[in-house]
VEXDREN-2710 file (C-alpha; in Angstrom, 1 decimal):
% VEXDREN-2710
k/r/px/py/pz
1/UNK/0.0/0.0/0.0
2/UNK/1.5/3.6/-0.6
3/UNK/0.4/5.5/2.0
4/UNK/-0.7/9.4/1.0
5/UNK/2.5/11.6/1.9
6/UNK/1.9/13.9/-0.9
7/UNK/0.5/17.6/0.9
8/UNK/-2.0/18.5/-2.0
9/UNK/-4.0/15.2/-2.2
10/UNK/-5.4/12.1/-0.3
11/UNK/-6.3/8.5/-0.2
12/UNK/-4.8/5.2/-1.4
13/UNK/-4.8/2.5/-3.3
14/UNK/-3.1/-1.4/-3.2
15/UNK/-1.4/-3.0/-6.1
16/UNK/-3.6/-6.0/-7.0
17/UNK/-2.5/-9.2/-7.4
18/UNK/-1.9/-10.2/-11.3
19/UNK/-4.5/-12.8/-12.6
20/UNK/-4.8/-14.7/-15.5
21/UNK/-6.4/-13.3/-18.7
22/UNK/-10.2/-14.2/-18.7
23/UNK/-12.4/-15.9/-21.5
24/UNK/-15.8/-16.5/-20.8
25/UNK/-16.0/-19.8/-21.9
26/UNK/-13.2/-20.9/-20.8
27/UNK/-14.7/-21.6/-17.1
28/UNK/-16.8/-24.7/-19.3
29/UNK/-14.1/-26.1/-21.2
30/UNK/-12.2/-26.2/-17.9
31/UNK/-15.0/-28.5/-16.1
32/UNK/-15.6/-30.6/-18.9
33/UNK/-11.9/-31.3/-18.6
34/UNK/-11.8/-31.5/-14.9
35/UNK/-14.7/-33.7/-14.8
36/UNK/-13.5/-36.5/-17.7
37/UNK/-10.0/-36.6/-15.9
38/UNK/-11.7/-37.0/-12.6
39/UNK/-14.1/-39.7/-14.1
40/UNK/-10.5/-40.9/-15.5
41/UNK/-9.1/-41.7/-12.1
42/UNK/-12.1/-43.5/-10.6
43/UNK/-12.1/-45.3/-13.8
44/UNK/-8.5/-46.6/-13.1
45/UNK/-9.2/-47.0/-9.2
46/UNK/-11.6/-49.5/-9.9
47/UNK/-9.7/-51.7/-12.8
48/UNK/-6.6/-51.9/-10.4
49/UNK/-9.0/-52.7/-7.1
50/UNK/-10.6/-55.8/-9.5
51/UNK/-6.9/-57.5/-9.7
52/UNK/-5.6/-60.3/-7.6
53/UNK/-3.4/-58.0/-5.4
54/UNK/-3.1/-57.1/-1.5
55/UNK/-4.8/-54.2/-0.7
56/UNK/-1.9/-52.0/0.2
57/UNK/0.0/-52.8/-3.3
58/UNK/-3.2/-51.7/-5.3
59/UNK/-3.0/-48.4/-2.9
60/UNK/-0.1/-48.1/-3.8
61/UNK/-0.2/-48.0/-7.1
62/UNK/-3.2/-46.2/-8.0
63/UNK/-1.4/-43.4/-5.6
64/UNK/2.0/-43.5/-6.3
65/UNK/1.5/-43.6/-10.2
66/UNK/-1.8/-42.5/-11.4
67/UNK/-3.1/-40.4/-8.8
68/UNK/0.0/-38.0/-9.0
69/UNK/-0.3/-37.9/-13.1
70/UNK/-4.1/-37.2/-12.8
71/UNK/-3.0/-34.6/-10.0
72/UNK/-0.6/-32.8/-12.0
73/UNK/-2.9/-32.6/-15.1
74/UNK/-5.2/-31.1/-12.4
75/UNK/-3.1/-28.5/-11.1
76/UNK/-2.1/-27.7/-14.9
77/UNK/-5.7/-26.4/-15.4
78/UNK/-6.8/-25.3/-12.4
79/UNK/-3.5/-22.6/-12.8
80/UNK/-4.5/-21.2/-15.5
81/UNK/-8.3/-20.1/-14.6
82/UNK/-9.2/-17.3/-12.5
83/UNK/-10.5/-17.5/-9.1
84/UNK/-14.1/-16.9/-10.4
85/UNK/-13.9/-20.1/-12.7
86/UNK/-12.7/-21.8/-10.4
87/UNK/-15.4/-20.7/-8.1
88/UNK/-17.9/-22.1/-10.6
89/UNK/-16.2/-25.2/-11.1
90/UNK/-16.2/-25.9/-7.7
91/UNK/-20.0/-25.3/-7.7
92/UNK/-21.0/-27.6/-10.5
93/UNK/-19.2/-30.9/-9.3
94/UNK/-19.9/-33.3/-6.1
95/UNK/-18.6/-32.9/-2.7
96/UNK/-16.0/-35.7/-3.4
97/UNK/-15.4/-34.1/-6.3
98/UNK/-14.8/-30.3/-5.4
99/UNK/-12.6/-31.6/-2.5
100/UNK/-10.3/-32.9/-5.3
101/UNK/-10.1/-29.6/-6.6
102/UNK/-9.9/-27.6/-4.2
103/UNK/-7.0/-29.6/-3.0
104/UNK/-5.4/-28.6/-5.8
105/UNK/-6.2/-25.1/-5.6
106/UNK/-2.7/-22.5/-4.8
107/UNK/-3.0/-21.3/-1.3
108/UNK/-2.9/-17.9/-2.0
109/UNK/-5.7/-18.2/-4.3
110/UNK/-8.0/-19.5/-1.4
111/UNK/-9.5/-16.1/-0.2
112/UNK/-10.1/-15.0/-3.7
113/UNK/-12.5/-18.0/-4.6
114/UNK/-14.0/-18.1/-1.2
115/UNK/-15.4/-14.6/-2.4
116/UNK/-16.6/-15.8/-5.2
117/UNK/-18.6/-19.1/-4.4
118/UNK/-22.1/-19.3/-2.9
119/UNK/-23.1/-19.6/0.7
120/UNK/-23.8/-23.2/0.2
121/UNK/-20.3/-24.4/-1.6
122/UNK/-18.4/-22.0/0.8
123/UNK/-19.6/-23.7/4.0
124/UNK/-18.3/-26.9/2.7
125/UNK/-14.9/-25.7/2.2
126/UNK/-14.4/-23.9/5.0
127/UNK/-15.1/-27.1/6.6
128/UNK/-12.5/-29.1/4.9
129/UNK/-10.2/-26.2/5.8
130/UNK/-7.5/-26.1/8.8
131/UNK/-8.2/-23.3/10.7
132/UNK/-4.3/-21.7/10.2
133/UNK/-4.8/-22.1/6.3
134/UNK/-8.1/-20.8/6.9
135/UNK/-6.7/-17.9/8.8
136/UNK/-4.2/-17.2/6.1
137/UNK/-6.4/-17.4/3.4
138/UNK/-8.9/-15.0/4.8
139/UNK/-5.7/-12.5/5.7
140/UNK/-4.6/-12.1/2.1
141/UNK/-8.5/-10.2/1.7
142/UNK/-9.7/-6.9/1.6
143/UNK/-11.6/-5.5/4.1
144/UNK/-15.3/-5.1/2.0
145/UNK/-14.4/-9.0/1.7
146/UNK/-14.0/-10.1/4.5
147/UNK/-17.0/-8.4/5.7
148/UNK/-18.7/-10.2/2.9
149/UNK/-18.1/-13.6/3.6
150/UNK/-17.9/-13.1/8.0
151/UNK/-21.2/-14.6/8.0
152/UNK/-19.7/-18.2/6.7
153/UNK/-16.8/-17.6/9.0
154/UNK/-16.2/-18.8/12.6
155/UNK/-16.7/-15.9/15.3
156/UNK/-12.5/-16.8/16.5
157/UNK/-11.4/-16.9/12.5
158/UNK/-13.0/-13.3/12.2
159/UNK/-11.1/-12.3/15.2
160/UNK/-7.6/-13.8/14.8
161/UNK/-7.9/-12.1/11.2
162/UNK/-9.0/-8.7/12.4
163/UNK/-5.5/-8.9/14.4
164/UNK/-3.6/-9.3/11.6
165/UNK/-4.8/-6.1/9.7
166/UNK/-3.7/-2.6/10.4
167/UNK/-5.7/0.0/12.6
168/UNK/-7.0/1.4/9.3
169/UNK/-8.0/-1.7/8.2
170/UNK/-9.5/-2.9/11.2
171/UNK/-11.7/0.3/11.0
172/UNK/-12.7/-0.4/7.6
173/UNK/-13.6/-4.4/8.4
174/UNK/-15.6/-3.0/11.5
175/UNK/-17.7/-0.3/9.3
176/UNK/-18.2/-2.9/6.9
177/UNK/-19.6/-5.3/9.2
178/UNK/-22.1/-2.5/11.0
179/UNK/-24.3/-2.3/7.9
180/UNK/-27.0/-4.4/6.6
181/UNK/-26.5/-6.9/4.5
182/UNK/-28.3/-5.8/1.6
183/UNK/-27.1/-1.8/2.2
184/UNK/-24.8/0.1/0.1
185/UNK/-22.4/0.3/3.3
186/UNK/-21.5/-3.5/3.2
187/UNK/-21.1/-3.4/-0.6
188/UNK/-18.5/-0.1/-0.6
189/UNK/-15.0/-0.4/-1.5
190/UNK/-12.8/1.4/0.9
191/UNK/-9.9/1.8/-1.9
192/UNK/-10.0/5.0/-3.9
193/UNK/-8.0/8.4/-4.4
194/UNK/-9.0/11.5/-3.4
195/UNK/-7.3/14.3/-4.3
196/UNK/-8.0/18.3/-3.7
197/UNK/-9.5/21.0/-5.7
198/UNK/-6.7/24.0/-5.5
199/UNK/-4.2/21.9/-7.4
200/UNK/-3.7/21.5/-10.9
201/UNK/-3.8/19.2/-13.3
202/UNK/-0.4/18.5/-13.4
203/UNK/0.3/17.9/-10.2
204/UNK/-2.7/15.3/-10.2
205/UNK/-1.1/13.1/-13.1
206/UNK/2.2/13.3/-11.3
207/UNK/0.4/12.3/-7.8
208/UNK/-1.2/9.5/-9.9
209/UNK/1.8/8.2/-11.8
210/UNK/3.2/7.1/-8.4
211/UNK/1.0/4.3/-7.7
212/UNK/1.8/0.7/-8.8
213/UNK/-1.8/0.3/-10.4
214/UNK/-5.2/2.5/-9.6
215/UNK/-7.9/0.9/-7.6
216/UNK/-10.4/-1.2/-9.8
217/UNK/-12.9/0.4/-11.7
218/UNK/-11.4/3.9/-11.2
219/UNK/-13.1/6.3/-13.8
220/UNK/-13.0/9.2/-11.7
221/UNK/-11.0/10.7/-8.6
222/UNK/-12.9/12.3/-5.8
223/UNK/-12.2/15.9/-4.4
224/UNK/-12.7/16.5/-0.9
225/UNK/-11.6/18.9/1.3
226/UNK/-9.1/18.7/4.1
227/UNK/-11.7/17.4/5.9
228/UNK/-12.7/14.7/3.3
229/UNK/-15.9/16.5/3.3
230/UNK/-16.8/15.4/-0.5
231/UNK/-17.1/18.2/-2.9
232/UNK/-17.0/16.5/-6.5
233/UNK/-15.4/14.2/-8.8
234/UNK/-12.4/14.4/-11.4
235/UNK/-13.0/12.1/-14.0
236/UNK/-10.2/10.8/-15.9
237/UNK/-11.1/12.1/-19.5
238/UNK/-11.2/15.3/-18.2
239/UNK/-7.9/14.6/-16.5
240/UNK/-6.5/13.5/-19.6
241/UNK/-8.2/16.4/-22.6
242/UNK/-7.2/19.4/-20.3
243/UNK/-4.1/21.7/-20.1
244/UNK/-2.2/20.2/-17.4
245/UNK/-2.4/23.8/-15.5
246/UNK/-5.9/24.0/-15.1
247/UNK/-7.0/24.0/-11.8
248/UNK/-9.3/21.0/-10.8
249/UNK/-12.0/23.2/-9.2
250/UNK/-12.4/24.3/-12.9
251/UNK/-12.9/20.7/-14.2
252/UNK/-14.5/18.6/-11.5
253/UNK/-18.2/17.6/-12.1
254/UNK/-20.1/18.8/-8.4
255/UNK/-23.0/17.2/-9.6
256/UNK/-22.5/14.3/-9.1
257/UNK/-24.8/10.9/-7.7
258/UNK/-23.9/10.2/-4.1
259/UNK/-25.0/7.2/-1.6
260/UNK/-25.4/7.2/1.6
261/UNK/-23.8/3.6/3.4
262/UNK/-27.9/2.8/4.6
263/UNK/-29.3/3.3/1.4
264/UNK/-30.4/-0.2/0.0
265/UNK/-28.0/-1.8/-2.2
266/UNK/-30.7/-2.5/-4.6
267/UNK/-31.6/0.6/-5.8
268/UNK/-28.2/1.7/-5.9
269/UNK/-27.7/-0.9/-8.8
270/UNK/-31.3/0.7/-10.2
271/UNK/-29.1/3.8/-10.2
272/UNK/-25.9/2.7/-11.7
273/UNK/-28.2/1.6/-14.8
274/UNK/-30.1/4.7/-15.3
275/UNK/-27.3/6.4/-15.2
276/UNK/-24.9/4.1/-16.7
277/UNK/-22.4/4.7/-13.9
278/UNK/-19.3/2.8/-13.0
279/UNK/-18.5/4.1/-9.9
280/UNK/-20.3/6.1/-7.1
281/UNK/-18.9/8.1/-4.2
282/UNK/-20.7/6.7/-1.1
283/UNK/-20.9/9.6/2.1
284/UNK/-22.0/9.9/5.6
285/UNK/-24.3/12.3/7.2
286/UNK/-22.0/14.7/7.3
287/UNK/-20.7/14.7/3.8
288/UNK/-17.7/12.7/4.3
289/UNK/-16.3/10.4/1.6
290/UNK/-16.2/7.1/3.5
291/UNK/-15.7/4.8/0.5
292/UNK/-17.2/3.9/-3.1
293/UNK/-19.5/1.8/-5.0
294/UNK/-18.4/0.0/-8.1
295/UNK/-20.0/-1.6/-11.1
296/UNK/-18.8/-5.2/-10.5
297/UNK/-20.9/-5.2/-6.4
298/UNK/-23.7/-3.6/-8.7
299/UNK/-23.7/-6.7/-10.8
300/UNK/-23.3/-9.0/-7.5
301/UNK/-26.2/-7.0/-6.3
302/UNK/-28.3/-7.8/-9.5
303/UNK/-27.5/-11.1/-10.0
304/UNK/-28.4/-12.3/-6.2
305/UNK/-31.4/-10.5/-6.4
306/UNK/-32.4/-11.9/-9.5
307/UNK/-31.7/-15.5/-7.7
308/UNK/-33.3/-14.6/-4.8
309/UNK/-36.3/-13.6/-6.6
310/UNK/-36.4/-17.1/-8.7
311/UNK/-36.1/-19.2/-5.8
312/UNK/-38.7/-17.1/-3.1
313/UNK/-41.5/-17.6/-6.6
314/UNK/-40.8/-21.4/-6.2
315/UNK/-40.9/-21.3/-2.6
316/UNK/-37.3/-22.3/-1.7
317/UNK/-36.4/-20.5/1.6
318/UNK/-32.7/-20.2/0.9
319/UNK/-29.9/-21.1/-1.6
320/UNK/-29.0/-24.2/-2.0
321/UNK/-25.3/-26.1/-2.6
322/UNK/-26.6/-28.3/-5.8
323/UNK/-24.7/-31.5/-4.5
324/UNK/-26.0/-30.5/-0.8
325/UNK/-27.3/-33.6/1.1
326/UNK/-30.6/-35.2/0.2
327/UNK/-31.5/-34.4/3.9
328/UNK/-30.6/-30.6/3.6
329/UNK/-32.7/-30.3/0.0
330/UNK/-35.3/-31.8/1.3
331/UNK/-35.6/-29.5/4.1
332/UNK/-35.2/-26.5/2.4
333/UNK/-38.2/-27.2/-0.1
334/UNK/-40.6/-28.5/2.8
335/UNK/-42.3/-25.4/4.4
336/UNK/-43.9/-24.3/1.0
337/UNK/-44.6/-28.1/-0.1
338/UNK/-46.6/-28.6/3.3
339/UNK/-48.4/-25.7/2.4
340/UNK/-49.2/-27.1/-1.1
341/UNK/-50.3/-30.1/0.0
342/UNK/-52.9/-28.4/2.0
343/UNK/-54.1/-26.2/-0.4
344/UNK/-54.7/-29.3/-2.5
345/UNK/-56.4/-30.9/-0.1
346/UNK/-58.6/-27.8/0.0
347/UNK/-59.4/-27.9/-3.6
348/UNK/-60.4/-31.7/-3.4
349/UNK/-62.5/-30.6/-1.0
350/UNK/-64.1/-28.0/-2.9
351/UNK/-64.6/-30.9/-6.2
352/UNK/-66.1/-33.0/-3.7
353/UNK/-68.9/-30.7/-2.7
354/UNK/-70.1/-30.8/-6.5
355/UNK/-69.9/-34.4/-6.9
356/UNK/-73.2/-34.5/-7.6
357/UNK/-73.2/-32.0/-10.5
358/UNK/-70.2/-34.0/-11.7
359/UNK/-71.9/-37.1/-12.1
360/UNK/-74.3/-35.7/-13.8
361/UNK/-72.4/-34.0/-16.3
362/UNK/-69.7/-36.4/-16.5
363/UNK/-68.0/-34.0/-19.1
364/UNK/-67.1/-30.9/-16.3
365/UNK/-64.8/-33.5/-15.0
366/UNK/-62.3/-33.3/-18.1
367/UNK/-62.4/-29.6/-18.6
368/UNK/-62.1/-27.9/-15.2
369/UNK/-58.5/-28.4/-15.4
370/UNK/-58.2/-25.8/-18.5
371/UNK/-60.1/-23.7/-16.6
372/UNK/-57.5/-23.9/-13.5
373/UNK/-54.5/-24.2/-15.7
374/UNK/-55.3/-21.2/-18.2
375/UNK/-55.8/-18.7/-15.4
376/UNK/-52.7/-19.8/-13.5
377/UNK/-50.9/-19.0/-16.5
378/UNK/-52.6/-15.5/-17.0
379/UNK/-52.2/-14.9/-13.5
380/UNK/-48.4/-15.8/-12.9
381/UNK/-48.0/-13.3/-16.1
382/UNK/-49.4/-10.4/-14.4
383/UNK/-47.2/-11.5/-11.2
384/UNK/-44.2/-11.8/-13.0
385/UNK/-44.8/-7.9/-14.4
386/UNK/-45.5/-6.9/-10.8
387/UNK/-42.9/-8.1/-9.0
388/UNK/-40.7/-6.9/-11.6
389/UNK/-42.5/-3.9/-11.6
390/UNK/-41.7/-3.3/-7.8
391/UNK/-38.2/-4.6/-7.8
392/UNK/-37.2/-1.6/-10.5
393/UNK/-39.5/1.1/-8.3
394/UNK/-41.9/2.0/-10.9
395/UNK/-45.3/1.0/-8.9
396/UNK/-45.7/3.8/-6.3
397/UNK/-49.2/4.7/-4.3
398/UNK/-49.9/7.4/-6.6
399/UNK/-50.2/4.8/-9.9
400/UNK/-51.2/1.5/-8.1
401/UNK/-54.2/2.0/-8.3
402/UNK/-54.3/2.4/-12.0
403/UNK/-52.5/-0.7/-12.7
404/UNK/-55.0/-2.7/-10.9
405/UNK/-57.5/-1.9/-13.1
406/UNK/-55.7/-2.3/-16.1
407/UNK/-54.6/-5.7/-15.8
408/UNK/-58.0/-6.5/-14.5
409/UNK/-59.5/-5.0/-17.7
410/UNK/-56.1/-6.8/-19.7
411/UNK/-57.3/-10.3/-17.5
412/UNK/-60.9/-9.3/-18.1
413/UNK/-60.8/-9.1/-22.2
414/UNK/-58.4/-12.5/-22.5
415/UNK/-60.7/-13.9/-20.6
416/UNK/-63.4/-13.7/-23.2
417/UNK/-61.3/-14.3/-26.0
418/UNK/-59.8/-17.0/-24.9
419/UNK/-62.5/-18.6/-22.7
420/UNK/-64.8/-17.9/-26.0
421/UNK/-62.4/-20.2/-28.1
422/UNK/-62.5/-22.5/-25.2
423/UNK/-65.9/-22.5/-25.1
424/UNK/-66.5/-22.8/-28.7
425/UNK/-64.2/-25.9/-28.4
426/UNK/-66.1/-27.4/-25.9
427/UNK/-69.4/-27.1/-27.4
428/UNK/-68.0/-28.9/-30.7
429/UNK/-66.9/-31.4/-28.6
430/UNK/-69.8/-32.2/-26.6
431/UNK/-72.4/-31.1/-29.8
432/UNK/-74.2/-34.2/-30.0
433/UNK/-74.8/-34.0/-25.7
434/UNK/-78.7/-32.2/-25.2
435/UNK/-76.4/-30.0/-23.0
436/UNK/-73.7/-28.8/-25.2
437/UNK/-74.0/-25.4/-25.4
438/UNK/-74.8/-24.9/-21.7
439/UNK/-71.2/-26.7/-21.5
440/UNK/-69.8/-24.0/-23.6
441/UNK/-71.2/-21.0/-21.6
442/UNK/-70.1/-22.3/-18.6
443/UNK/-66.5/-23.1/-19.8
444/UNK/-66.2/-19.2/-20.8
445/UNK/-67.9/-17.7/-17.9
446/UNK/-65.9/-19.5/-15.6
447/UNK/-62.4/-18.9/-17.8
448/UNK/-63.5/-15.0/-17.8
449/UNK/-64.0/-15.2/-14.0
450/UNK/-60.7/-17.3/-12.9
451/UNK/-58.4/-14.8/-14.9
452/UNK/-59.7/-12.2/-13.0
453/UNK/-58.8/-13.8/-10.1
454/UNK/-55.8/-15.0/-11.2
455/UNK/-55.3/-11.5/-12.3
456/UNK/-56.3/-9.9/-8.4
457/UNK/-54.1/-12.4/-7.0
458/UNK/-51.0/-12.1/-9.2
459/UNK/-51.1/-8.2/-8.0
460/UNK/-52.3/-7.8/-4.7
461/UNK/-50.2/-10.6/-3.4
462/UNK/-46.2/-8.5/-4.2
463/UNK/-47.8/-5.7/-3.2
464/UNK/-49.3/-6.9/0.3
465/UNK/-45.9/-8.8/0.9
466/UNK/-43.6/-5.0/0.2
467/UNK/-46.6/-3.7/2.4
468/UNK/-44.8/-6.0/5.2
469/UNK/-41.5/-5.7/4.4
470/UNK/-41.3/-9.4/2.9
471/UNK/-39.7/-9.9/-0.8
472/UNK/-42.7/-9.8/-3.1
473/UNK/-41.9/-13.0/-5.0
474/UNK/-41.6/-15.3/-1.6
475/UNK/-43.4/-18.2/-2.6
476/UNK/-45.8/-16.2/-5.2
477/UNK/-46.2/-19.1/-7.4
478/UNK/-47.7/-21.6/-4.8
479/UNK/-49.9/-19.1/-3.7
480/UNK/-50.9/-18.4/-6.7
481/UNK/-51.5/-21.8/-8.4
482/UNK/-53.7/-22.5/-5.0
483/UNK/-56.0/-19.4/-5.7
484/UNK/-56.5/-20.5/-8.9
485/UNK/-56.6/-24.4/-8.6
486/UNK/-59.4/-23.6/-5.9
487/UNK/-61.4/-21.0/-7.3
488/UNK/-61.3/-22.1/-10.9
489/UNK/-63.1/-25.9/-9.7
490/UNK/-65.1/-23.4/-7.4
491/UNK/-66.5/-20.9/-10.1
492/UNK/-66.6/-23.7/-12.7
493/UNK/-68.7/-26.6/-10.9
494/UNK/-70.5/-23.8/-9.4
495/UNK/-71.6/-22.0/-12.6
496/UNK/-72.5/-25.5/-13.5
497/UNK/-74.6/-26.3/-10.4
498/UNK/-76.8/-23.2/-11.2
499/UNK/-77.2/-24.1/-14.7
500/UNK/-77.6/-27.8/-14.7
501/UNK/-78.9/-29.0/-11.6
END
């Protein structure tokens, strides 16, 4: 680290460790290599455990000979990746497997993937890990990562790590780890220059030239004043196309976006889009620069929110490692299947209070699941939209309103064109039944009826579950699919209860 010595500017930067150049398909030409050499070795493990040979001679040679050429071809690959393909080939492979591999992983590049895998896969390395290599790994991080992954980490790893880093550091891991998990604060990168506005030009290229390499994703410099209070940000072009006397007071951009370290992390990365930012000073209540946001946390910040969102609609409570135990997986999908299975008990119960009509008109029995079906699908469209709708901020009190009676009138007029083909269809069907086109007004009143329901549901339930501070797609889907299930076989055998019986 060079520390800031020079009078006329401030902040800091680290050299960052040189990593391998990245291709992006690279990650899946490196596990299908990875996975045909492992399936290579077990291959050979069981053709020399089938010969006539004591136990510890067959050891031996699978160890001695092919296990060290197979683990040299490993190492070979694994080299050459980054730690973020390693990170996903570690994620796609089974526990045995990934061990292999990570085995094989360099030391130093431990941290660095630790970052990058999911909660799930990272639990089961740190498990496999010592604690001192643990430890050493986790040293070797930056503070905004550490803080990221201290959740994984055993309370006396965090410790014996915080020991290690400098008083500055130490204050940065400890801000870090007072924020939310989902605020800006936790995301912000504590490396960045900062430089002041009564110097010129020149003297800011000369102050810049002395670092090793600029932080990541630098495409501006921040003025503060002696008080890091912020006042506005250099960007580089500007750096660059200007006479090297101007004075930066002359050049800076004042209005510029700022964050505040409580402001959700979320709509930050709303912001970085709109604006098409790469990096954004973050401040305190005061106005002092306390650290940045950058483009690749807003990407983190999309992406997990985006996975999030996927697997709350299906009802699964938290991510899951894809090789975890059958036990674990099981669990984690049981609280919304528990609920399913009582909300399908409920609409059995709801067919069996028509089972008169039914046998009557045998026919209701083979079309009340278009009825269910169609509207599921028409609502979980307008669901979809919503919860989109709310994740990017554009449904607010003063429009709500308006949108629920647009997709109501959108659910309203599919209904009858669709439930008027369906209809249609069901009275050429059932022409030759006495009954036929009874059949068919009943398929398209109830089909009418069910996507407006499907339609209420689909909205009202995001917006009741932001109302109480729950992510609006937690299990949306099985909700939805119940309302519908139910209240299609309710509307349809009870539409035809009034006009049959």
């Amino acid at each position: 680290m060079i520390p800031n010595t020079d009078p006329t500017a401030g902040g800091f930067t680290q050299a960052c460790v040189s990593i391998p150049a990245r291709d992006p398909e690279e990650a899946q030409r490196a596990l299908a290599r990875v996975q045909a050499l492992l399936e290579r070795q077990r291959r050979v493990e069981q053709l020399v455990h089938r010969e006539q040979a004591p136990a510890d001679e067959k050891k031996a040679l699978v160890e001695g000979l092919v296990h060290r050429q197979h683990l040299s071809e490993l190492k070979a690959i694994i080299d050459r990746l980054h730690p973020a393909d390693i990170a996903y080939i570690l994620e796609a492979l089974p526990r045995d497997d990934r061990m292999v591999v990570w085995d094989s992983v360099k030391a130093d590049s431990d941290g660095a993937i630790l970052v990058e895998v999911g909660e799930g896969v990272r639990e089961t390395l740190i498990e496999a890990m010592e604690r001192g290599e643990l430890i050493a790994a986790i040293s070797k991080l930056e503070a905004d990562e550490i803080a990221a992954i201290a959740g994984s980490l055993p309370d006396d790893v965090v410790e014996q790590v915080k020991q290690s880093l400098t008083i500055e550091e130490r204050a940065q891991l400890r801000a870090a780890m007072s924020y939310p998990e989902d605020s800006v604060g936790a995301r912000m990168d504590f490396e960045m220059v900062t430089i002041r506005d009564d110097v010129t030009l020149e003297v800011v290229l000369r102050y810049l030239r002395r670092f090793d390499e600029l932080p990541d994703h630098t495409d501006q410099v921040f003025v503060v004043d002696r008080d890091d209070v912020l006042k506005g940000a250099l960007p580089l072009d500007r750096l660059l196309i200007n006479e090297p006397e101007t004075e930066v007071a002359s050049v800076m951009r004042s209005d510029i976006l700022t964050l505040a370290p409580f402001d959700d992390a979320g709509e930050a990365a709303q912001a970085f889009e709109r604006y098409d930012l790469v990096s954004a000073p973050v401040v305190d209540a005061n106005g002092r620069l306390i650290g940045r946001l950058t483009v690749d946390e807003v990407v983190d910040v999309i992406r997990e929110e985006s996975e999030e969102a996927a697997l709350a609609q299906a009802g699964l409570r938290e991510e899951e490692d894809l090789f975890a135990s059958v036990w674990n997986s099981a669990k984690n999908r049981w609280l919304w299947l528990a609920l399913n299975l009582c909300t399908a008990f409920f609409a059995s119960r709801v067919i069996g209070a028509f089972e008169g009509t039914i046998q009557q008109v045998v026919a209701l029995a083979t079309l009340m699941t278009i009825v269910m079906g169609i509207a599921g699908n028409s609502g979980n469209q307008t669901m979809t939209l919503m919860i989109r709708s709310l994740a990017l901020g554009q449904v607010t009190g003063g429009n709500a309103r308006r949108l629920v009676y647009k997709e109501l009138a959108v659910a309203a007029l599919n209904g009858m064109v669709w439930g008027g083909i369906a209809g249609l269809v069901a009275f050429w069907i059932y022409l030759d039944s006495p009954q036929g086109w009874l059949i068919g007004v009943t398929m398209t009143v109830a089909m009418v009826l069910n996507m407006l329901v499907g339609s209420l549901v689909g909205m009202f339930v995001p917006l009741l579950l932001v109302r109480y501070g729950r992510d609006p797609a937690m299990g949306s889907s099985v909700l939805l699919t119940f309302t519908t299930d139910s209240m299609g076989v309710f509307i349809f055998l009870g539409l035809a209860t009034l006009f049959f019986v």
